[in-house]
Backbone as a printed PyTorch tensor [residue, N CA C, xyz], in Angstrom:
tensor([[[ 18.3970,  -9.8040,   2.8570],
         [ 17.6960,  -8.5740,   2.5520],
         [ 16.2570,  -8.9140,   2.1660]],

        [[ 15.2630,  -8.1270,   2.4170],
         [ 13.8090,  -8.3900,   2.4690],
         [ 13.9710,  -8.1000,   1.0660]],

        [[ 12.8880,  -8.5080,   0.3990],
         [ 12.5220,  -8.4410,  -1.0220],
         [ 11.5830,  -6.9400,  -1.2570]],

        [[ 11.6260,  -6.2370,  -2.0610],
         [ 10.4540,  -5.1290,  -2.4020],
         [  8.9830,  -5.7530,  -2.0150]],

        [[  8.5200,  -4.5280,  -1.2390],
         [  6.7720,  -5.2250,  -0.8770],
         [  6.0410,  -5.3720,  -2.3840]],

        [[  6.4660,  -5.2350,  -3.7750],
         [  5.4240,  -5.2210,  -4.6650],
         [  5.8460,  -6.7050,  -5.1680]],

        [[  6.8650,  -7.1600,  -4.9970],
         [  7.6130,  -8.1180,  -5.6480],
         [  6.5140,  -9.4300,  -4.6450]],

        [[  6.7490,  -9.5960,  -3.5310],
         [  5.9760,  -9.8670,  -2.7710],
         [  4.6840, -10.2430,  -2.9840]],

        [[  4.0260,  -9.2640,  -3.0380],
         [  2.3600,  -9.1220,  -3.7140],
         [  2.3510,  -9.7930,  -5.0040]],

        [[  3.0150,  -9.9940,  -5.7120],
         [  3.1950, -10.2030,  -7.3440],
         [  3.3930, -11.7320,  -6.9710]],

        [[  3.9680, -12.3590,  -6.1390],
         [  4.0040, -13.6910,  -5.5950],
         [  2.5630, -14.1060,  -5.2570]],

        [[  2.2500, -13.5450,  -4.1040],
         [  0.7530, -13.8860,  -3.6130],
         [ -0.3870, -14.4390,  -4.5220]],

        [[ -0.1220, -13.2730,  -5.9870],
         [ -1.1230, -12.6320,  -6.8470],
         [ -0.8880, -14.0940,  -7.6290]],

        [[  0.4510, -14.6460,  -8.3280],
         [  0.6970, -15.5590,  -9.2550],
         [  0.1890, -17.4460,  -8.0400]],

        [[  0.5810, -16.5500,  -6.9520],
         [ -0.1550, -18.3700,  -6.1640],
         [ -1.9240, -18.3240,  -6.5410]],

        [[ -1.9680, -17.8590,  -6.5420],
         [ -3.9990, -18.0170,  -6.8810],
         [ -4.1050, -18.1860,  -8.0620]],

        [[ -4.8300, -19.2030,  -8.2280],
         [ -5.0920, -19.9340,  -9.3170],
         [ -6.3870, -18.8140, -10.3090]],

        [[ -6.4290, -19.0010, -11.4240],
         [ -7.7130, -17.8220, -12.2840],
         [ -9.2630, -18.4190, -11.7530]],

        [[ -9.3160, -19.6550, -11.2950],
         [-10.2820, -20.4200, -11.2560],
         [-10.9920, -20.2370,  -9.5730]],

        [[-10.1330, -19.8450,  -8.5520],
         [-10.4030, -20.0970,  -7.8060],
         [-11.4240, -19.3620,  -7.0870]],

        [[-11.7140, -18.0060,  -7.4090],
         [-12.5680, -17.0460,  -6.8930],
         [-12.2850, -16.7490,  -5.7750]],

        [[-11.2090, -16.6020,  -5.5350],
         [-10.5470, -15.3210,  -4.8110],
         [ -9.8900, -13.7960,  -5.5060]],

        [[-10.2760, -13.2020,  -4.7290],
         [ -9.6230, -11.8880,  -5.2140],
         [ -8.9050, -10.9070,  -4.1760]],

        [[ -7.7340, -11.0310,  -4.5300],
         [ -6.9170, -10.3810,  -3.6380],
         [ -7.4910,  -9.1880,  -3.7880]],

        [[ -7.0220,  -8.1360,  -4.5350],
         [ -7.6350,  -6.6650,  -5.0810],
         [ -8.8890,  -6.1550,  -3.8210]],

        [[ -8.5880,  -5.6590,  -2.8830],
         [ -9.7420,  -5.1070,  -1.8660],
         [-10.3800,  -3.9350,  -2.2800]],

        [[ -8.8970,  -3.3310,  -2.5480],
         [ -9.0110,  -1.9260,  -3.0070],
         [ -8.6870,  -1.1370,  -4.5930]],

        [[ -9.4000,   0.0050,  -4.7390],
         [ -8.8560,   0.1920,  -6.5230],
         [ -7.4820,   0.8420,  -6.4680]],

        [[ -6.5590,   0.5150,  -5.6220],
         [ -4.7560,   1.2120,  -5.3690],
         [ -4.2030,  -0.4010,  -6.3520]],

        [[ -3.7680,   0.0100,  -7.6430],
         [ -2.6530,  -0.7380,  -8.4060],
         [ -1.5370,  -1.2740,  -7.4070]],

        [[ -1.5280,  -2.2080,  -7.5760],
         [ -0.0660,  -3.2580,  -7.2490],
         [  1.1380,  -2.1370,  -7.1740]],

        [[  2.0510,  -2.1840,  -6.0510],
         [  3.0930,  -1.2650,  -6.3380],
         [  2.3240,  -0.0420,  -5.3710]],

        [[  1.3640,   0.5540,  -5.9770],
         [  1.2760,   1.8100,  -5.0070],
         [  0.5320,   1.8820,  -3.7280]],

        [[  0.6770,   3.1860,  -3.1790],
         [  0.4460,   3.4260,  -1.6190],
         [ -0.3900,   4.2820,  -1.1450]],

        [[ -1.4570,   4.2580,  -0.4940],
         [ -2.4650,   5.2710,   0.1360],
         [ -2.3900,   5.5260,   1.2390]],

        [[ -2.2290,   6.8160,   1.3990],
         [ -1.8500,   7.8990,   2.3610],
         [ -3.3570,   7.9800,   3.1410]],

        [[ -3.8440,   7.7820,   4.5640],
         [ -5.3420,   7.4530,   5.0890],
         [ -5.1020,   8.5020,   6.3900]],

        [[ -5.8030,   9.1570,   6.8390],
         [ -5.6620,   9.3500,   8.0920],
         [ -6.6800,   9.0400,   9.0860]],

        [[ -6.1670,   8.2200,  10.2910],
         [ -6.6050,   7.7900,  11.2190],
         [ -6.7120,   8.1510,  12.5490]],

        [[ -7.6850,   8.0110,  13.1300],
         [ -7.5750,   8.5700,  14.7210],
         [ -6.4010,   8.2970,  15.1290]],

        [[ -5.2880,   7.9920,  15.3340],
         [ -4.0740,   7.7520,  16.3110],
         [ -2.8880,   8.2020,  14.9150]],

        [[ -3.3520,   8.9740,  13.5950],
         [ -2.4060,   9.5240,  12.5560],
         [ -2.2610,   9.3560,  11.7250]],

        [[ -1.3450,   9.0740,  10.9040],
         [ -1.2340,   9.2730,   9.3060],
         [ -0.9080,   7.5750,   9.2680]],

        [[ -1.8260,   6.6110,   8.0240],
         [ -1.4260,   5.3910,   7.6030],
         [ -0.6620,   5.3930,   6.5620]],

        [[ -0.1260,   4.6540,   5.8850],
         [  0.4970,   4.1480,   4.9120],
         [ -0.2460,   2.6930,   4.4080]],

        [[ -1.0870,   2.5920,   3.5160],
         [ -1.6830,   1.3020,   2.9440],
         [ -1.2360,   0.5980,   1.7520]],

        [[ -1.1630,  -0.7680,   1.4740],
         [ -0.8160,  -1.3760,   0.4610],
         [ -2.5770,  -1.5340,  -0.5300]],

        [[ -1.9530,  -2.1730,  -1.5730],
         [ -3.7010,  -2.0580,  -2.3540],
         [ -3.9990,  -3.1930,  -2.0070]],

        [[ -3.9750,  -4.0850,  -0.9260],
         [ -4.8750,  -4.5900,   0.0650],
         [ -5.3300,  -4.2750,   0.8730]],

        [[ -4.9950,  -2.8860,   1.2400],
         [ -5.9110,  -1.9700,   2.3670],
         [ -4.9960,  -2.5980,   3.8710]],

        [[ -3.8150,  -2.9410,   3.6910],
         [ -3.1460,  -3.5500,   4.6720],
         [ -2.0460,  -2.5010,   4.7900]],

        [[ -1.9540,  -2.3180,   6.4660],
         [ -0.8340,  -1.1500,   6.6900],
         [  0.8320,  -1.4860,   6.1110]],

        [[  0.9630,  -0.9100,   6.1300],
         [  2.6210,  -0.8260,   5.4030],
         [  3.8310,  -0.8570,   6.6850]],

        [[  3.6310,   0.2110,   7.0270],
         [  4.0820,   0.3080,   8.7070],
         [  3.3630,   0.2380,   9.9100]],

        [[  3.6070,  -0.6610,  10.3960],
         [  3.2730,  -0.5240,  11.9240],
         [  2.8850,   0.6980,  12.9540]],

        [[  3.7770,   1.7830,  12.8260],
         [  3.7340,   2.7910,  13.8350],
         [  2.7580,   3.7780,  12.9650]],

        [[  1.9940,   4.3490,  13.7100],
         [  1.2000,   5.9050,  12.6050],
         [  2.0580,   6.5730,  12.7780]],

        [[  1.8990,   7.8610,  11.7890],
         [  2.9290,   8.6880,  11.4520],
         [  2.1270,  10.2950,  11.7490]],

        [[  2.8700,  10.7720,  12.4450],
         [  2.3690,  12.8320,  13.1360],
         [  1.7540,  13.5250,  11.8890]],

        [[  2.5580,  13.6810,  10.7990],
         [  2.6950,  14.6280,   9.8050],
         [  1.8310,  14.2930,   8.4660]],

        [[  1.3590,  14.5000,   8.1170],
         [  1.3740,  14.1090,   6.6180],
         [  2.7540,  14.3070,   5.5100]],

        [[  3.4950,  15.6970,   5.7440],
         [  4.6790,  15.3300,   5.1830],
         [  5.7780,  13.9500,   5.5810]],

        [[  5.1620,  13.9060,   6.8060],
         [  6.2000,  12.7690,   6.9030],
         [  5.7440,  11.4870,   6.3970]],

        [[  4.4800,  11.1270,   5.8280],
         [  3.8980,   9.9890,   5.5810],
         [  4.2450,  10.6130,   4.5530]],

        [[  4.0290,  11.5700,   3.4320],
         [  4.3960,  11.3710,   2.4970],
         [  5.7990,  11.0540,   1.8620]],

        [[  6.7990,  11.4150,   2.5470],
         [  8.2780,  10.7620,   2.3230],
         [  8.4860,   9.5920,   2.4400]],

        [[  7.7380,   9.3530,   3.4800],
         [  8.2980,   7.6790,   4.0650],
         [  7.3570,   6.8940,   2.4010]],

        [[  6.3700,   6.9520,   2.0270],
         [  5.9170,   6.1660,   1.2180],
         [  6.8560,   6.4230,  -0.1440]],

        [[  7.2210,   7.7890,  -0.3060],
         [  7.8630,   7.8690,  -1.2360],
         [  9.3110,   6.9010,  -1.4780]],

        [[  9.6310,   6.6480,  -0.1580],
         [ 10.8210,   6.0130,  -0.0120],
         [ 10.4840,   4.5470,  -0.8700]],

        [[  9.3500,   3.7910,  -0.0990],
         [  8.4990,   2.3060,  -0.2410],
         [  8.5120,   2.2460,  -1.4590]],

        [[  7.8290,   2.5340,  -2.3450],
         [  7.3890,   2.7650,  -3.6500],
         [  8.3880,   3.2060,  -4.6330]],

        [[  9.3010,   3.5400,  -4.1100],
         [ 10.5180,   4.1290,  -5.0060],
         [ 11.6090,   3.0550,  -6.0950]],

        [[ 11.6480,   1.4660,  -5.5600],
         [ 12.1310,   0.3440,  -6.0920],
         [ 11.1960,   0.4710,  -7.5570]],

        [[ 10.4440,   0.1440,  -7.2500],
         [  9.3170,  -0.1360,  -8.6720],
         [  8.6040,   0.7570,  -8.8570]],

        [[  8.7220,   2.3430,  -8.9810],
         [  8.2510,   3.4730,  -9.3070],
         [  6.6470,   3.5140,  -9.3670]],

        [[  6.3090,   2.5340,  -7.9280],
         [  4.9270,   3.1200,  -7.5060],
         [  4.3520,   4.4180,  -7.2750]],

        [[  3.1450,   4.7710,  -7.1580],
         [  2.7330,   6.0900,  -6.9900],
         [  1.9540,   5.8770,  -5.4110]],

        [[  1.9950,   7.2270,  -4.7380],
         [  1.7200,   7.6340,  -3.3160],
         [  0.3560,   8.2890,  -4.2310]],

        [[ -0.5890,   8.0160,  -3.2620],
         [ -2.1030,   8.4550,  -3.6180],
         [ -2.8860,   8.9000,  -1.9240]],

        [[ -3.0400,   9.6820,  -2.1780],
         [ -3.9870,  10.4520,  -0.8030],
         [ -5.1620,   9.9360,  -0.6230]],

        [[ -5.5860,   9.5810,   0.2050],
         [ -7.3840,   8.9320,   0.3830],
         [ -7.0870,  10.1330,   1.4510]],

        [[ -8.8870,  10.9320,   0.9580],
         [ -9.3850,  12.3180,   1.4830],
         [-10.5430,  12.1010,   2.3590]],

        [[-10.7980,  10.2470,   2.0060],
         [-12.3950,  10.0130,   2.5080],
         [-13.5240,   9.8770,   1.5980]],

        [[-13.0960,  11.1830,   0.8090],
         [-14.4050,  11.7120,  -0.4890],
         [-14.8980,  10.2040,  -1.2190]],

        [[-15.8360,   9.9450,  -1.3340],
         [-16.2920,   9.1770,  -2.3820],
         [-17.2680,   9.5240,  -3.0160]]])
């Protein structure tokens, strides 16, 4: 069985040393949660590396919003909408 994607990240995060000056962190989305993006070819699903979650885009926005709800549901991440706005 695959491990939770935050459990995962929390690995990545503990291999980098404090010293090394890398920074995983791309984006301001907390460890655990998921941003909802929409893209020319549909709805993304992003990790807070700005890295897709799923492969396929998704039609709906309700349906991106379930499916993340599903992801995030192990470690009571939060689903967050990116509108674009900055």
């Amino acid at each position: 069985m695959n491990q939770p994607i935050a459990h995962a990240f929390l690995s990545d995060l503990d291999a980098l040393s404090p010293g090394s000056g890398e920074n995983p962190l791309e984006t301001d989305v907390p460890v655990g949660d998921v941003v909802i993006r929409m893209e020319d070819s549909g709805f993304g699903i992003f990790n807070y590396r700005g890295e897709r979650v799923l492969d396929q885009p998704i039609r709906t926005a309700g349906e991106a919003e379930r499916l993340a709800a599903e992801i995030v549901a192990p470690w009571q991440g939060r689903v967050r909408l990116d509108t674009g706005a900055r």
